[in-house]
N, C-alpha and C positions, 0 to 999 in steps of 0.2 A: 205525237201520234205515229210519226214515221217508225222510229225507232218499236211500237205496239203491232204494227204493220209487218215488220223485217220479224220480228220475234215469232209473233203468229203464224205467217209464212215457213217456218220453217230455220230462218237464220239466227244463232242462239247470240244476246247480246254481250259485248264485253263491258261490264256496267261494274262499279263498285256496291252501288244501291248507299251509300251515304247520305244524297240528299233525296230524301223519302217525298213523298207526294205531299201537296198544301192544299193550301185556297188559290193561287196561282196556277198550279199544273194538277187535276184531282187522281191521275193514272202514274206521276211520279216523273222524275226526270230522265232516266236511260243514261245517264253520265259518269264519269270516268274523269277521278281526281288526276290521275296522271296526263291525261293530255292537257292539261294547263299547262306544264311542265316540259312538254313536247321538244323546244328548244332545246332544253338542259340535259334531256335524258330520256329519249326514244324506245327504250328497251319495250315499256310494253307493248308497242307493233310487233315483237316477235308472237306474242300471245293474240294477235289479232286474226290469223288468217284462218278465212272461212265464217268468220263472225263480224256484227254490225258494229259500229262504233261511234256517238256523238261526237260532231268535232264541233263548233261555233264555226260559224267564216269568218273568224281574227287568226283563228286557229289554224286555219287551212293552211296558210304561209310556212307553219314553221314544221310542214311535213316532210321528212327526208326526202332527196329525189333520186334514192338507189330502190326504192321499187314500186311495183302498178298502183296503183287506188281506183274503185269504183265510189264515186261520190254522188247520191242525189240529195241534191241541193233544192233546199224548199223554198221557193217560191210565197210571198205572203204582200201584204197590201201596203204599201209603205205607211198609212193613216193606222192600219191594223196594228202594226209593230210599236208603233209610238204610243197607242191607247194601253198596249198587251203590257209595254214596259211602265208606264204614267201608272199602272192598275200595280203592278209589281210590286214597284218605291214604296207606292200609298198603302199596301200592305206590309211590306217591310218599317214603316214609318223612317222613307232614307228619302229624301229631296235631292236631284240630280243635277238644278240650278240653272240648265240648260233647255232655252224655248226649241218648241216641237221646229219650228224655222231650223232651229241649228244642231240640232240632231239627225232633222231630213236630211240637211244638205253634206254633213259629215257621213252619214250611212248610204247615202246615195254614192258620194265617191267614192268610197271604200265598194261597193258591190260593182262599182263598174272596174275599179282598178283591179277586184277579184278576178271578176266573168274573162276579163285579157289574160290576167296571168293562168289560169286556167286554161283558158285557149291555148296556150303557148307551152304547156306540159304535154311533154309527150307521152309520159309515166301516168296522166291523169286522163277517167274517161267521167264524164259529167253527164248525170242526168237533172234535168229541171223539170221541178214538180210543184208547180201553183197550187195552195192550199186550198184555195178555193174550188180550184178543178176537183181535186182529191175528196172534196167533201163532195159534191153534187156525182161525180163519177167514181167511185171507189174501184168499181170491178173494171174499168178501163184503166183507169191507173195502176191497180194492183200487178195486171196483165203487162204493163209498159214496164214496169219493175222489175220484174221476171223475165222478160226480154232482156232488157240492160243486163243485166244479173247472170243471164247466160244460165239459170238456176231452175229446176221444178221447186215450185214454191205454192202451198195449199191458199190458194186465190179464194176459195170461200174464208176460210179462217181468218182474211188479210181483210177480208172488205167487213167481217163483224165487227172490228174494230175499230170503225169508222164510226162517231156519235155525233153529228151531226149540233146536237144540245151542248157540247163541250166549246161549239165556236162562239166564242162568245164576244170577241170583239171586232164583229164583222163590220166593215165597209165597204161601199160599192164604189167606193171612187177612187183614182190613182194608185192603181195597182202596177207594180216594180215587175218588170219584166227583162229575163236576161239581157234584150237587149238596148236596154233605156237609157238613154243617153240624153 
C-alpha cells in the first residue's frame, strides 16, 4: 500500500511489474528483481533517484553506504506478519516448518538489530509508519510523508488509496514498535 501511496502522491515507482498482483497482495507488489541482488550488483540505484523503491528489511543491509536513502519503514503487528505470511505459504501450497514462536523471535531480532543499524547510518533517514496508524489516519500519515520527503506530493490522491477492506489480517495485540525491545 505504501509503495500505492508514493506512486499516487506523485513519486513514480522503480518496479519491474514481474510479479503481478494475486490473492495474497490484490493491488500487486511494487517490486524490483534486482534488489535481491543488491549485494552483487547495485547498479540499478543509479536509475533510482527521485523514485520509490521496495526494499524487504533483509534487504536494507546490503545497501551501498556511498549515498543518502530516504526509508519509510512500515511498521505492522508482529501477530499480523505471521498470519499475512501463514495465509501466503497456504496459498502458495509451501509449509515453512517453523512455529509462529520461532519466527517471532527470529524477526523480532532481526528488526531490533535493523532499527540500531539504522540509527547508526549517517547516509540513512528513517521514517516509521505503523500500518495500523496509516489505515485509521491516512491524511495525517500522507502529510508526515511529505514532510519526511521534503516533496509536494498530491495528499488527496495518497489517502484514495487507502482501503481500509484490504486489511485483512488485523490484530489488536502485540504490535512491533521501532523501539521494542
Amino acid at each position: 500500500m505504501m509503495m500505492q501511496m508514493l506512486e499516487a502522491g506523485g513519486l513514480p515507482p522503480l518496479t519491474d511489474r514481474i510479479r503481478v498482483a494475486d490473492q495474497n497482495n490484490l493491488r500487486g507488489y511494487y517490486e524490483l528483481e534486482a534488489v535481491k541482488r543488491t549485494r552483487e550488483d547495485a547498479s540499478w540505484l543509479d536509475n533510482a533517484t527521485g523514485r520509490c523503491v521496495k526494499v524487504v528489511s533483509l534487504l536494507l543491509y546490503d545497501l551501498p553506504m556511498d549515498r543518502p536513502y530516504n526509508v519509510i519503514f512500515m511498521i505492522r503487528s508482529m501477530d499480523e506478519i505471521l498470519a499475512s505470511q501463514a495465509a501466503m505459504l497456504k496459498h502458495r501450497n509451501k509449509e515453512d516448518g517453523r512455529s509462529d514462536v520461532a519466527m517471532r523471535l527470529h524477526f523480532e531480532a532481526h528488526l531490533l538489530r535493523l532499527e540500531r543499524r539504522l540509527a547508526e547510518q549517517c547516509n540513512v533517514n528513517v521514517l516509521y509508519c505503523d500500518y495500523d496508524v496509516l489505515i485509521r489516519s491516512p491524511e495525517q500519515q500522507a502529510h508526515a510523508i511529505q514532510n519526511f520527503l521534503d516533496i509536494k506530493m498530491d495528499i488527496a490522491a495518497m489517502v484514495s488509496v487507502v482501503d481500509p477492506a484490504l486489511y485483512r489480517q488485523r490484530k489488536e495485540q502485540d504490535h512491533v514498535t521501532p523501539d521494542a525491545g
